[in-house]
PDB file with SEQRES, HELIX, SHEET and CRYST1 records, atoms N, CA, C and O in Angstrom:
SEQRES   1 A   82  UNK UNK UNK UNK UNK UNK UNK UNK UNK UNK UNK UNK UNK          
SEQRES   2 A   82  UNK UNK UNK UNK UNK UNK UNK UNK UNK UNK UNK UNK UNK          
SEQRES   3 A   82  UNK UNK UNK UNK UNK UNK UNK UNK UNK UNK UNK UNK UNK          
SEQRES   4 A   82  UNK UNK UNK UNK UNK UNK UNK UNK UNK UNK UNK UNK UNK          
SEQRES   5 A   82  UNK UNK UNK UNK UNK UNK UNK UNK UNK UNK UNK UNK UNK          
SEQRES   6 A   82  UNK UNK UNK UNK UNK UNK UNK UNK UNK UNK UNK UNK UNK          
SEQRES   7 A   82  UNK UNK UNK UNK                                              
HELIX    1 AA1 UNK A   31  UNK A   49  1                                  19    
HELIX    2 AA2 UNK A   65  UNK A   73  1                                   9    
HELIX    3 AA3 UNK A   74  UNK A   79  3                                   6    
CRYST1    1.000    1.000    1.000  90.00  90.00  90.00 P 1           1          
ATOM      1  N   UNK A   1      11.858  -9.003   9.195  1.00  0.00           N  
ATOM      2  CA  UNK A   1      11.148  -7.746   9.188  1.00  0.00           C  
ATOM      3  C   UNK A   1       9.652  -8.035   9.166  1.00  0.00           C  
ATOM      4  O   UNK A   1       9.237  -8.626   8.170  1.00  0.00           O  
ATOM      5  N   UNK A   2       8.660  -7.658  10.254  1.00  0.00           N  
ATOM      6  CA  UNK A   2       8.108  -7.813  10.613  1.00  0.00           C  
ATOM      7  C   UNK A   2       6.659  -7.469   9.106  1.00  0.00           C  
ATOM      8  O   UNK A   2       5.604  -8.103   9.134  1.00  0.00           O  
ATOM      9  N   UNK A   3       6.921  -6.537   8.111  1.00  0.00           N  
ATOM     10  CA  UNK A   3       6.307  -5.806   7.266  1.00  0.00           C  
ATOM     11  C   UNK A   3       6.192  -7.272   6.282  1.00  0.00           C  
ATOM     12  O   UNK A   3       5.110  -7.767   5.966  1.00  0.00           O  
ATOM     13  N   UNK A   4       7.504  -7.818   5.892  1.00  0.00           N  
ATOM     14  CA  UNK A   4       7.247  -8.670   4.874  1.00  0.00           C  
ATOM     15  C   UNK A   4       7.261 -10.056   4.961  1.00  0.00           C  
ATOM     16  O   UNK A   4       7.513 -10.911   4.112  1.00  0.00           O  
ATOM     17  N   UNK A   5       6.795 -10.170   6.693  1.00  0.00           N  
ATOM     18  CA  UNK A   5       7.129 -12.066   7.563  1.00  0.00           C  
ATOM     19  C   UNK A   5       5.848 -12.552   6.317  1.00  0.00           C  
ATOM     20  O   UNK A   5       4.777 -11.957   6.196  1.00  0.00           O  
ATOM     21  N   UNK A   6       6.159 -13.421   5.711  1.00  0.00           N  
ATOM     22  CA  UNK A   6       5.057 -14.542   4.618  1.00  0.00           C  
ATOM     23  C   UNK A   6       4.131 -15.216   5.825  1.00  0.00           C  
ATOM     24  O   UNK A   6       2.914 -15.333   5.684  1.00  0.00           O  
ATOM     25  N   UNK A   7       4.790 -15.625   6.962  1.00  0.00           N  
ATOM     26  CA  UNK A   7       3.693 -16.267   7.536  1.00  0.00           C  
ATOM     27  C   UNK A   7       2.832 -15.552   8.485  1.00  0.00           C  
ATOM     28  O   UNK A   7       2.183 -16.069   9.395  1.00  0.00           O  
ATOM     29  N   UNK A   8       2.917 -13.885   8.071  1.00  0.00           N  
ATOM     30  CA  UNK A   8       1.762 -13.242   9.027  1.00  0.00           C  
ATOM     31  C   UNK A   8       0.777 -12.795   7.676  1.00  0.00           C  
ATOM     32  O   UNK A   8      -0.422 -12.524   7.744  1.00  0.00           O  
ATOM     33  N   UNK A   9       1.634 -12.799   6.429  1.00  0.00           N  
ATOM     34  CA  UNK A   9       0.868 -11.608   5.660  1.00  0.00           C  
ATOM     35  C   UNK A   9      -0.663 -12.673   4.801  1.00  0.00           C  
ATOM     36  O   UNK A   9      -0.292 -13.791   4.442  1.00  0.00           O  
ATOM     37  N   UNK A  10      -1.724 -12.447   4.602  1.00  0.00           N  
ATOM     38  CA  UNK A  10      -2.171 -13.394   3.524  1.00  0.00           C  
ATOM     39  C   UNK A  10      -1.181 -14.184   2.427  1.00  0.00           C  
ATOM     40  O   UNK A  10      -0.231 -13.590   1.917  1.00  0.00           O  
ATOM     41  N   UNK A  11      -1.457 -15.415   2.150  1.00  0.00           N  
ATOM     42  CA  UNK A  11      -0.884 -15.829   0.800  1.00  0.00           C  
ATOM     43  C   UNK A  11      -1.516 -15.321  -0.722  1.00  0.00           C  
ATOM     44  O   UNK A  11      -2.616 -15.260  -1.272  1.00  0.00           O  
ATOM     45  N   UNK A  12      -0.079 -15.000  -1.030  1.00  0.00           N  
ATOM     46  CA  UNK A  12      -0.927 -14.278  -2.605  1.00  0.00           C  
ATOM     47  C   UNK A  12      -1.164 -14.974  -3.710  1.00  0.00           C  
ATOM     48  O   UNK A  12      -0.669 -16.094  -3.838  1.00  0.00           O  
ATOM     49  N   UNK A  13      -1.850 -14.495  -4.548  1.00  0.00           N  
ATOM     50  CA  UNK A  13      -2.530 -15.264  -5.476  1.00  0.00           C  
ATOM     51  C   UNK A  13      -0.965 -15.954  -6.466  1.00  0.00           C  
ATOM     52  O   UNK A  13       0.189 -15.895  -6.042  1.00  0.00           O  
ATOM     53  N   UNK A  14      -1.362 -16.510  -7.704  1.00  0.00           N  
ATOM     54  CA  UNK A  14      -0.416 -17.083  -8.422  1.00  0.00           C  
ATOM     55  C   UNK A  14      -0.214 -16.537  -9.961  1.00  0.00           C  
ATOM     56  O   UNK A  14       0.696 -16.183 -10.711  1.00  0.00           O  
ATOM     57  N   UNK A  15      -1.960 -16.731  -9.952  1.00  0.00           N  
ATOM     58  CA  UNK A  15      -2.350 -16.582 -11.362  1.00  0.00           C  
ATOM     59  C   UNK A  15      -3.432 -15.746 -11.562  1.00  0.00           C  
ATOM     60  O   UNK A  15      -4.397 -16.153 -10.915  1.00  0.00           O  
ATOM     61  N   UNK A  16      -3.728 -14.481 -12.359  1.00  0.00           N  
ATOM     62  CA  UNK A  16      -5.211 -13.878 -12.118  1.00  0.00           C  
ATOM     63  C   UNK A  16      -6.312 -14.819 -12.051  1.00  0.00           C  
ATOM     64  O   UNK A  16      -6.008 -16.010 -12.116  1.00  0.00           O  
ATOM     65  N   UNK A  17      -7.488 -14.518 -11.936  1.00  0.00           N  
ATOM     66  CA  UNK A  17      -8.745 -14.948 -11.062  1.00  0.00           C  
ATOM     67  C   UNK A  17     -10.115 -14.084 -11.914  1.00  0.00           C  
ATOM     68  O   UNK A  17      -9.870 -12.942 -12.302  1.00  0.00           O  
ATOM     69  N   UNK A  18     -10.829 -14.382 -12.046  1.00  0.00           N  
ATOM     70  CA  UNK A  18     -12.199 -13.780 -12.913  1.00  0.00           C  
ATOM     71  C   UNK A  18     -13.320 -14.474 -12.204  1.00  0.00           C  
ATOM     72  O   UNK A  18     -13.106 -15.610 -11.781  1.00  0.00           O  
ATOM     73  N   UNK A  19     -14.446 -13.939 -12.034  1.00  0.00           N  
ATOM     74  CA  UNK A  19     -15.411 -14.053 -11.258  1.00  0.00           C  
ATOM     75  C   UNK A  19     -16.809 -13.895 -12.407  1.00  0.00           C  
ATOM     76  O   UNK A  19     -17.311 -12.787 -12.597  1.00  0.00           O  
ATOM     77  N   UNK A  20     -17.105 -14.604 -12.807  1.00  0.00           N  
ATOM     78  CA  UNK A  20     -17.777 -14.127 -14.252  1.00  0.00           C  
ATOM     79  C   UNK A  20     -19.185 -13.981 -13.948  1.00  0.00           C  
ATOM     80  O   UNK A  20     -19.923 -13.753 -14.906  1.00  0.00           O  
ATOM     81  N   UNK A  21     -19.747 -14.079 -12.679  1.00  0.00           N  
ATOM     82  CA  UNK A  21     -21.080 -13.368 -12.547  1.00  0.00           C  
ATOM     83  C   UNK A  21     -21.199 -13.727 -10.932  1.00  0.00           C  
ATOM     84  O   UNK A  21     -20.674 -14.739 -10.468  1.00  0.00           O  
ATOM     85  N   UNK A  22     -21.869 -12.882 -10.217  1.00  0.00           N  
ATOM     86  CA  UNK A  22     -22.163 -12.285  -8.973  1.00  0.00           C  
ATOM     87  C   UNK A  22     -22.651 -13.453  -8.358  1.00  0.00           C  
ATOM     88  O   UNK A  22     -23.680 -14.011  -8.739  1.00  0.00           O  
ATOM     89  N   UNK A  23     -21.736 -13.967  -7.127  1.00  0.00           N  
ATOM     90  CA  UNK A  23     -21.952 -15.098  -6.834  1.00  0.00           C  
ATOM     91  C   UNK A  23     -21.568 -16.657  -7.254  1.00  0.00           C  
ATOM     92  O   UNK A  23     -21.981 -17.744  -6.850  1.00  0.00           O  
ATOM     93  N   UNK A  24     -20.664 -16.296  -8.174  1.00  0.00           N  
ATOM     94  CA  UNK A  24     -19.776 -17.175  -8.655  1.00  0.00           C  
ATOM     95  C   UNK A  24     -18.501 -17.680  -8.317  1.00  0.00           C  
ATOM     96  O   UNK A  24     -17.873 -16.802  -7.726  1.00  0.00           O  
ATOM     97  N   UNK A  25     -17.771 -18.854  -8.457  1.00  0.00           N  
ATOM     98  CA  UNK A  25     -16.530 -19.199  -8.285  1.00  0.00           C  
ATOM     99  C   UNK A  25     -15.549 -18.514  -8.917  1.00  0.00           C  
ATOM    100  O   UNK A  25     -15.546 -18.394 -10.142  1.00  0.00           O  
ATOM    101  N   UNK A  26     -14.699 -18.043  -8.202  1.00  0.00           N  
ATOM    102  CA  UNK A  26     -13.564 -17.375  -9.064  1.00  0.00           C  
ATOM    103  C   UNK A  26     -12.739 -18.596  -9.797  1.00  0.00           C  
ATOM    104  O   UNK A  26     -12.635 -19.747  -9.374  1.00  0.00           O  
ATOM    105  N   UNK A  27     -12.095 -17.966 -11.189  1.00  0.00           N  
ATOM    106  CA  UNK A  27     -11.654 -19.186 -11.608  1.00  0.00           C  
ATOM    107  C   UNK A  27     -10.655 -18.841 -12.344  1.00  0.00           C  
ATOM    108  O   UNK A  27     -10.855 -17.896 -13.107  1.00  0.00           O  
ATOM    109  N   UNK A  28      -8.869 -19.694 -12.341  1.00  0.00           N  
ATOM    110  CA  UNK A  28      -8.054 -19.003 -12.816  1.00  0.00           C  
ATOM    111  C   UNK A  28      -7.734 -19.286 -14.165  1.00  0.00           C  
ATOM    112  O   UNK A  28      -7.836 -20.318 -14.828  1.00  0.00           O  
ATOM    113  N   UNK A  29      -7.264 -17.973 -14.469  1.00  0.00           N  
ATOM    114  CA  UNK A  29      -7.139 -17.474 -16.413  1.00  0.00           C  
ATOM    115  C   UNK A  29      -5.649 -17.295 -16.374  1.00  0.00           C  
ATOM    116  O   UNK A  29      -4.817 -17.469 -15.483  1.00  0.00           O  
ATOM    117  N   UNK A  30      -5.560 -16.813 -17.867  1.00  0.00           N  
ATOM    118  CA  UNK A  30      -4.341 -16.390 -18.049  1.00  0.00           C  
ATOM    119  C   UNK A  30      -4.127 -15.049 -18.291  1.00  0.00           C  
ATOM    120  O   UNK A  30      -5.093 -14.362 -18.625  1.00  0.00           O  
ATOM    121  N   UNK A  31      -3.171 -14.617 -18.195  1.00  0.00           N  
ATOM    122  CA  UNK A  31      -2.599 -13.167 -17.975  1.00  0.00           C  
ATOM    123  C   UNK A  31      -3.347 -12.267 -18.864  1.00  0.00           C  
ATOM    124  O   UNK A  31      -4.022 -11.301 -18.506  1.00  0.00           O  
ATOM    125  N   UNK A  32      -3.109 -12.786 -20.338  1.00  0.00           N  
ATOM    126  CA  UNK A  32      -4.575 -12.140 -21.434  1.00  0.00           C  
ATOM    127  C   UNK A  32      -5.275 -11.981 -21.112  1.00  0.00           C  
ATOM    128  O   UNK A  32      -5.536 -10.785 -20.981  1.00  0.00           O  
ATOM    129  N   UNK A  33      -6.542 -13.228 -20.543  1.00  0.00           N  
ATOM    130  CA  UNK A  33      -7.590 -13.523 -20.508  1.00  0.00           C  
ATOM    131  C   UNK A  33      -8.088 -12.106 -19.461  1.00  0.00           C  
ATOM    132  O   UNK A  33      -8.715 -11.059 -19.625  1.00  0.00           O  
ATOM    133  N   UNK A  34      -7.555 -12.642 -18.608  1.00  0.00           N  
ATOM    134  CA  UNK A  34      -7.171 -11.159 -17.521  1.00  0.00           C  
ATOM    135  C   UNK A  34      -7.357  -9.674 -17.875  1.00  0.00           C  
ATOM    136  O   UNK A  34      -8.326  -9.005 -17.517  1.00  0.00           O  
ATOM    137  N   UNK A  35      -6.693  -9.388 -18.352  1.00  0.00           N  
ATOM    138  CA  UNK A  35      -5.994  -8.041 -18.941  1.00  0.00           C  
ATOM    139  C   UNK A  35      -7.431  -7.858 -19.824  1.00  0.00           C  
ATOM    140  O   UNK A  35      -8.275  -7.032 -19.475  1.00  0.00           O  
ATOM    141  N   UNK A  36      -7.598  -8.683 -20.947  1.00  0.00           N  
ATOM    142  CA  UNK A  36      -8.543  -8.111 -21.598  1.00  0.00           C  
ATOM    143  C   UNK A  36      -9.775  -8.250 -21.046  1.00  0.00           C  
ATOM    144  O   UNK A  36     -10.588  -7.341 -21.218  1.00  0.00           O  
ATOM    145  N   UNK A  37     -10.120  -9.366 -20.314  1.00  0.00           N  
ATOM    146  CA  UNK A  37     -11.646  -8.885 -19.324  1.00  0.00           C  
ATOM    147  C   UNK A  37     -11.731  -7.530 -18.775  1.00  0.00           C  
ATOM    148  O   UNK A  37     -12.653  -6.767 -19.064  1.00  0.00           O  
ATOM    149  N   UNK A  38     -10.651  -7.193 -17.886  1.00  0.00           N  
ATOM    150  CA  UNK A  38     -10.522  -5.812 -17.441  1.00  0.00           C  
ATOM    151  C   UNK A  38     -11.034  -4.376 -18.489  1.00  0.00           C  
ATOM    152  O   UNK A  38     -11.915  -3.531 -18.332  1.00  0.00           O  
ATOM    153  N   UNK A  39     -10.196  -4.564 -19.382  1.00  0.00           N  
ATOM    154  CA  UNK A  39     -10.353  -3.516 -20.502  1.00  0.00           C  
ATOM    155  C   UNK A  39     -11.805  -3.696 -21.006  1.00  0.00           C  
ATOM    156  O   UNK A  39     -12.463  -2.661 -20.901  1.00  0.00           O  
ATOM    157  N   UNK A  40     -12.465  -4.749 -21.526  1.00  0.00           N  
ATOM    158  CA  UNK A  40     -13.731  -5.148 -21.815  1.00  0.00           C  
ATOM    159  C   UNK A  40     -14.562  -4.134 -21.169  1.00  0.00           C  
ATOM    160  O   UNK A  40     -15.012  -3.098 -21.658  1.00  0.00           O  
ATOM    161  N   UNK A  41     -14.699  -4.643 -19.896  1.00  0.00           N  
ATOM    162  CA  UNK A  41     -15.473  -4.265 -18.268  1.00  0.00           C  
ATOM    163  C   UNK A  41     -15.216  -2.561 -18.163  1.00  0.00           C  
ATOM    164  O   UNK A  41     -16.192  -1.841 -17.951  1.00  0.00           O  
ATOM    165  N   UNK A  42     -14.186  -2.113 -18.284  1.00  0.00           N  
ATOM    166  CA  UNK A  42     -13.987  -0.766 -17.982  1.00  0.00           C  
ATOM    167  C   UNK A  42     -14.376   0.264 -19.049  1.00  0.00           C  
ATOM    168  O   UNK A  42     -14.886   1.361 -18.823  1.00  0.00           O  
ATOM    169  N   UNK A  43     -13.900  -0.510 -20.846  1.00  0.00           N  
ATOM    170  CA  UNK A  43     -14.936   0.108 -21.734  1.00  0.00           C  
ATOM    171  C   UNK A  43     -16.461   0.277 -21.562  1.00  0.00           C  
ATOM    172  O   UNK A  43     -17.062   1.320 -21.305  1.00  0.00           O  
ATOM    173  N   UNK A  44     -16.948  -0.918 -21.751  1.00  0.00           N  
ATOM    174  CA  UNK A  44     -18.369  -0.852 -21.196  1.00  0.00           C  
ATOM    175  C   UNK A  44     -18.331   0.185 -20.367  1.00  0.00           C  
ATOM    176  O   UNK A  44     -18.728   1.147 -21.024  1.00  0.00           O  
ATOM    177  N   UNK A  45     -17.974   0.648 -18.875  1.00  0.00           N  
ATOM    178  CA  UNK A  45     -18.325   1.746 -17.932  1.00  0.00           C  
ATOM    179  C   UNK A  45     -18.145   3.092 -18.601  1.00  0.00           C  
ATOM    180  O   UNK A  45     -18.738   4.159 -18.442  1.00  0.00           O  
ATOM    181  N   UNK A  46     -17.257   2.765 -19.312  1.00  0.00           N  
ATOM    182  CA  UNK A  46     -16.870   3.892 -19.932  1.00  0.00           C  
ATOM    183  C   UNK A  46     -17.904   4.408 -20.934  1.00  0.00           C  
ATOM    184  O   UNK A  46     -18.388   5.534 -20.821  1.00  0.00           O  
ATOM    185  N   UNK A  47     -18.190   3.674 -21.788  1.00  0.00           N  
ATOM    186  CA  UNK A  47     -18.789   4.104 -22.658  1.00  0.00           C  
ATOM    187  C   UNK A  47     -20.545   4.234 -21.980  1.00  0.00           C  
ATOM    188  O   UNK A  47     -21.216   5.190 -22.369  1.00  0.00           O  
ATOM    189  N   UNK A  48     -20.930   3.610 -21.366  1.00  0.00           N  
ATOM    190  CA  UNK A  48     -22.283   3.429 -20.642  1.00  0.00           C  
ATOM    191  C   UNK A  48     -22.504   4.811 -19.705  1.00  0.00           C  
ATOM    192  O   UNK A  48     -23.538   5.477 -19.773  1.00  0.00           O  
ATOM    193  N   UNK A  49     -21.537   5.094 -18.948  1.00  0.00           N  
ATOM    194  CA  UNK A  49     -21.593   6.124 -18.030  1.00  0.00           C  
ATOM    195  C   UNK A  49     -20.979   7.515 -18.161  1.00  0.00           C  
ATOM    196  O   UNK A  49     -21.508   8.534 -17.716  1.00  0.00           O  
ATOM    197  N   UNK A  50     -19.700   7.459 -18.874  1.00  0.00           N  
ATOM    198  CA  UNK A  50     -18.616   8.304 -18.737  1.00  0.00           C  
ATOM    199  C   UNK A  50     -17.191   8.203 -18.646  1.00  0.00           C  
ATOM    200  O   UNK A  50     -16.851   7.049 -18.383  1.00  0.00           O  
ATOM    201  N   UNK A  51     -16.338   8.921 -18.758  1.00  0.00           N  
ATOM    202  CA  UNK A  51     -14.808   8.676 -18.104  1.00  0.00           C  
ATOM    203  C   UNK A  51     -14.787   8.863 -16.897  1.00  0.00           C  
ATOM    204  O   UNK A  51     -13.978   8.291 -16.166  1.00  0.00           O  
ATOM    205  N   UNK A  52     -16.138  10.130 -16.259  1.00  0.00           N  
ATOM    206  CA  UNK A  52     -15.569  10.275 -14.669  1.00  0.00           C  
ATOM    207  C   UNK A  52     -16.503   8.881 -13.452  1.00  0.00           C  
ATOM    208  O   UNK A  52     -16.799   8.789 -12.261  1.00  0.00           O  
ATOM    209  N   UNK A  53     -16.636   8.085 -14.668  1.00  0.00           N  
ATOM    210  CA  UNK A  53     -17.246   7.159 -13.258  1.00  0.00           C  
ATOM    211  C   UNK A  53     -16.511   5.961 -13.213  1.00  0.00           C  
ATOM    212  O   UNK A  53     -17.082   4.906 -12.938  1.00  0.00           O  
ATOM    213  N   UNK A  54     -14.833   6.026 -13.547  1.00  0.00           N  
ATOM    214  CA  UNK A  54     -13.923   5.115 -13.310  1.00  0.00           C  
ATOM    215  C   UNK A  54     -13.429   5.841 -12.483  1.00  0.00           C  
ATOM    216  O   UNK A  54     -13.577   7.047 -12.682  1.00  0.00           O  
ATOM    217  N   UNK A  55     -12.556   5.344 -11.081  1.00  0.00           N  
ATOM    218  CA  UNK A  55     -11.669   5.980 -10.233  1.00  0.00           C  
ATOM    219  C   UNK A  55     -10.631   5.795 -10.157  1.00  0.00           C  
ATOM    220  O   UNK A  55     -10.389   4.590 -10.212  1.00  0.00           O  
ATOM    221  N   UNK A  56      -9.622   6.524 -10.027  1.00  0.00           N  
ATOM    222  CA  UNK A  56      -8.387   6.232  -9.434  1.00  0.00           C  
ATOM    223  C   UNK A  56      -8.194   6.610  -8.251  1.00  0.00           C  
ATOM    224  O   UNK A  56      -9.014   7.374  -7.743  1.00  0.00           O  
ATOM    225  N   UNK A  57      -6.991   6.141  -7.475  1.00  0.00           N  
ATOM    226  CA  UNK A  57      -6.468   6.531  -6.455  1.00  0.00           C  
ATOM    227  C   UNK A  57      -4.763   6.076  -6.720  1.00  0.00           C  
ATOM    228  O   UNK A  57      -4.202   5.274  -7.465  1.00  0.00           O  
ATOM    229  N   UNK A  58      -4.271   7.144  -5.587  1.00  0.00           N  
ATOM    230  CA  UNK A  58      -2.836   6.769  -5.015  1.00  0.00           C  
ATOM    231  C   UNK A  58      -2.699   7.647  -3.837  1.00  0.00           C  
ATOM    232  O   UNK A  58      -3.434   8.535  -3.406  1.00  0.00           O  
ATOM    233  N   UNK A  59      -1.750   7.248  -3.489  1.00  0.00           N  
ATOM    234  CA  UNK A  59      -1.106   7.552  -1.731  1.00  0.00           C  
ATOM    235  C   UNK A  59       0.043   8.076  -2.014  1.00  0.00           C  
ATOM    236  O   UNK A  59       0.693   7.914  -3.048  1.00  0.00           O  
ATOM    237  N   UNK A  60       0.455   9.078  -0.562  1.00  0.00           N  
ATOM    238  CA  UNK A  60       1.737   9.418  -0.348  1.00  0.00           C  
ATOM    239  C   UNK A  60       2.094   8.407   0.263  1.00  0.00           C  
ATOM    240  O   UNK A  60       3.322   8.484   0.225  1.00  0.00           O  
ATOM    241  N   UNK A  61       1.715   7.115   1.040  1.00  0.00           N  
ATOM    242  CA  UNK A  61       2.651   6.203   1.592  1.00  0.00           C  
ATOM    243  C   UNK A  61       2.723   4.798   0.665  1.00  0.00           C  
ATOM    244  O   UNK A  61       3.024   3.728   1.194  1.00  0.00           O  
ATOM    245  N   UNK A  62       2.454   4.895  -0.590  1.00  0.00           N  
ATOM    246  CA  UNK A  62       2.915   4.071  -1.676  1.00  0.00           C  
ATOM    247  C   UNK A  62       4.142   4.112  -2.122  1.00  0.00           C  
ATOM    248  O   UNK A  62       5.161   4.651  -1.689  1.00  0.00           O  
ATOM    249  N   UNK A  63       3.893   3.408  -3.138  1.00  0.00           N  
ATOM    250  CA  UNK A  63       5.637   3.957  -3.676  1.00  0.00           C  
ATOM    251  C   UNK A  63       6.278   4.785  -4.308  1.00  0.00           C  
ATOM    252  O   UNK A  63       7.242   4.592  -5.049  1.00  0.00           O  
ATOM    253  N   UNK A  64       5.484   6.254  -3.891  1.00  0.00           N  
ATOM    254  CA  UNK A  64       6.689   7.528  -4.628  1.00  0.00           C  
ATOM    255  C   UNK A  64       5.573   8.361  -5.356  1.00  0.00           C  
ATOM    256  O   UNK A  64       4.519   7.850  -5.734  1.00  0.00           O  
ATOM    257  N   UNK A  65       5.801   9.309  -5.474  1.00  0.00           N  
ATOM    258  CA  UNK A  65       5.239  10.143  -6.433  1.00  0.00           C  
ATOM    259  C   UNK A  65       5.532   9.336  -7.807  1.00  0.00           C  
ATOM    260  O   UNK A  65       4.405   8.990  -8.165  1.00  0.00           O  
ATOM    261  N   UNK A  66       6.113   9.036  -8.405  1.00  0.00           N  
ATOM    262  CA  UNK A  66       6.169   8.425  -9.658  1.00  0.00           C  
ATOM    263  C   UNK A  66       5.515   7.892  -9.836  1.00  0.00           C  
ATOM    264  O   UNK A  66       5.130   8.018 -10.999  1.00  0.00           O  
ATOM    265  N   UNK A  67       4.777   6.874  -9.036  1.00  0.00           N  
ATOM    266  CA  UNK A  67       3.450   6.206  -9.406  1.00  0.00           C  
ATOM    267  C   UNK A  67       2.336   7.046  -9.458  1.00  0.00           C  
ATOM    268  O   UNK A  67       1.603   6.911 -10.438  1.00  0.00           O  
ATOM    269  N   UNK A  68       2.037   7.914  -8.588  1.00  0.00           N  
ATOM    270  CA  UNK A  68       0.774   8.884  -8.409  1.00  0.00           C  
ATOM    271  C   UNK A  68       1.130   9.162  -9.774  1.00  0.00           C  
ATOM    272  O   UNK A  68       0.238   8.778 -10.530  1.00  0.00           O  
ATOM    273  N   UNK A  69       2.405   9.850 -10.553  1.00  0.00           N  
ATOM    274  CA  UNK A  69       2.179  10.299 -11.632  1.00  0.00           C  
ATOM    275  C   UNK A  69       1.942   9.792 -12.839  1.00  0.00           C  
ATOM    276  O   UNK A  69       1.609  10.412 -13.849  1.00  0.00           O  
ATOM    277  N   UNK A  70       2.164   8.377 -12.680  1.00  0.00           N  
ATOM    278  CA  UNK A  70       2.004   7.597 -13.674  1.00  0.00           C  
ATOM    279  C   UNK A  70       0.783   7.121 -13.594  1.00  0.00           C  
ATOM    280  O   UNK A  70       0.487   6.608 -14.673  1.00  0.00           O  
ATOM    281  N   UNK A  71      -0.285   7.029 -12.623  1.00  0.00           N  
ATOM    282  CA  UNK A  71      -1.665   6.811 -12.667  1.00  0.00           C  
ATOM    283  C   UNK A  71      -2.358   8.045 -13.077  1.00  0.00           C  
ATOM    284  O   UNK A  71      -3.319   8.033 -13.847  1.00  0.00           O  
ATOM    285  N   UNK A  72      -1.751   9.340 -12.441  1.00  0.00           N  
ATOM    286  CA  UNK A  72      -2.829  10.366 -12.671  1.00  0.00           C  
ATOM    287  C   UNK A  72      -2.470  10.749 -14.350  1.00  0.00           C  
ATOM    288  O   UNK A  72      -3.326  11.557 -14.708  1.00  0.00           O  
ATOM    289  N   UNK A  73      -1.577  10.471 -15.407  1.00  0.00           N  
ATOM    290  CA  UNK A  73      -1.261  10.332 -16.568  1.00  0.00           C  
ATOM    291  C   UNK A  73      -2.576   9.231 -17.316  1.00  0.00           C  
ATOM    292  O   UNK A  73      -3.431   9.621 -18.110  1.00  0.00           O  
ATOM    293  N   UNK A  74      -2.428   7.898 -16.827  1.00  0.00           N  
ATOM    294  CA  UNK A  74      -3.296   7.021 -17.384  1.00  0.00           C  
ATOM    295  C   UNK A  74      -4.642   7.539 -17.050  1.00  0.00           C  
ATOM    296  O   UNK A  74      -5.450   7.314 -17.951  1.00  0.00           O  
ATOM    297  N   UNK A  75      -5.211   8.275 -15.847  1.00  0.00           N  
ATOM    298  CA  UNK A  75      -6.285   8.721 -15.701  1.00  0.00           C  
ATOM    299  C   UNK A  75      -6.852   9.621 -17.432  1.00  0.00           C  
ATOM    300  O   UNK A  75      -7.712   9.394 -18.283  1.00  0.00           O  
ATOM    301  N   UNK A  76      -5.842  10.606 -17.231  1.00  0.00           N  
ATOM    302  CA  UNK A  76      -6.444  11.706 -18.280  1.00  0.00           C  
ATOM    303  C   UNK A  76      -6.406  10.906 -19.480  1.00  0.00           C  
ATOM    304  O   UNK A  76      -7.465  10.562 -20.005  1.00  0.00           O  
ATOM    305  N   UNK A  77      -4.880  10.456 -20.143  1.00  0.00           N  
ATOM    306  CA  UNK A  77      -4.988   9.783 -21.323  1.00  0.00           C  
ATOM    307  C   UNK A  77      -5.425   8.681 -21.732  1.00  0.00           C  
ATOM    308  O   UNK A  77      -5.944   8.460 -22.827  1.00  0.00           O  
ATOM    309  N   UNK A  78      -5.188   7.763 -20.664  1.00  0.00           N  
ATOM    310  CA  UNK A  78      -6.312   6.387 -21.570  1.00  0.00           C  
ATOM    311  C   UNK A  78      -7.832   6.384 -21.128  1.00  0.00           C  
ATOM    312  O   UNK A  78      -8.644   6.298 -22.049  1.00  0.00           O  
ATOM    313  N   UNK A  79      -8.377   6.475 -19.680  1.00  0.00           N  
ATOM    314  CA  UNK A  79      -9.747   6.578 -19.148  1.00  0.00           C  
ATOM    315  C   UNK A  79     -10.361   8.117 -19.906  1.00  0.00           C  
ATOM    316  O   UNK A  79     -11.422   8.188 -20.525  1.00  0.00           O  
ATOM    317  N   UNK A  80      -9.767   8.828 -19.761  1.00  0.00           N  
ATOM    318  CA  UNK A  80     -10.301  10.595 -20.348  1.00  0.00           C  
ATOM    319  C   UNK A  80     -10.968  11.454 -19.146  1.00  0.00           C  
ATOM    320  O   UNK A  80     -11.785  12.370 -19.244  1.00  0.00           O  
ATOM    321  N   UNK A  81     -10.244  10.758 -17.702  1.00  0.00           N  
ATOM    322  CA  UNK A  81     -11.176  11.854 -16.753  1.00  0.00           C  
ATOM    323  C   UNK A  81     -10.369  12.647 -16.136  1.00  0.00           C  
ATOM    324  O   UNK A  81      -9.154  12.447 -16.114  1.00  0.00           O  
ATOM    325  N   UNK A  82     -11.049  13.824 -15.457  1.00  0.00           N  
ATOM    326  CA  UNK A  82     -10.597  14.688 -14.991  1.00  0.00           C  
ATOM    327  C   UNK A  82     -10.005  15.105 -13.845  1.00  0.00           C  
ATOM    328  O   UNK A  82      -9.610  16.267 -13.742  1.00  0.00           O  
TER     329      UNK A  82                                                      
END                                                                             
């Protein structure tokens, strides 16, 4: 199936990846390390700017309304936007 041939699609990563300043080598972490940089980074925006200057998105050609609903859920309750 032409959608999921490995040798047309990019190769995917293994392990997350962090980029720790603009112009830097990405360099791989662990799943924590990961996770909580993210949260770090998105507090900061959060708290610096607002809730509405994080974005979300989802698609109808993703996987299902269940996800749209499960992002537009994390939108309001953990980020706080509208």
């Amino acid at each position: 199936d032409f959608i999921n041939d490995t040798q047309i699609l990019t190769p995917r990563l293994k392990t997350p990846m962090i980029r720790r300043q603009r112009g830097g080598k990405l360099e791989s972490v662990s799943w924590d390390e990961a996770l909580n940089y993210v949260a770090e980074r998105l507090s900061a925006i959060k708290a610096k700017y607002g809730p509405d200057a994080i974005q979300t998105t989802g698609s109808s050609r993703g996987t299902g309304n269940e996800t749209n609903y499960v992002m537009q859920k994390f939108a309001r309750a953990v980020i706080g936007t509208q």
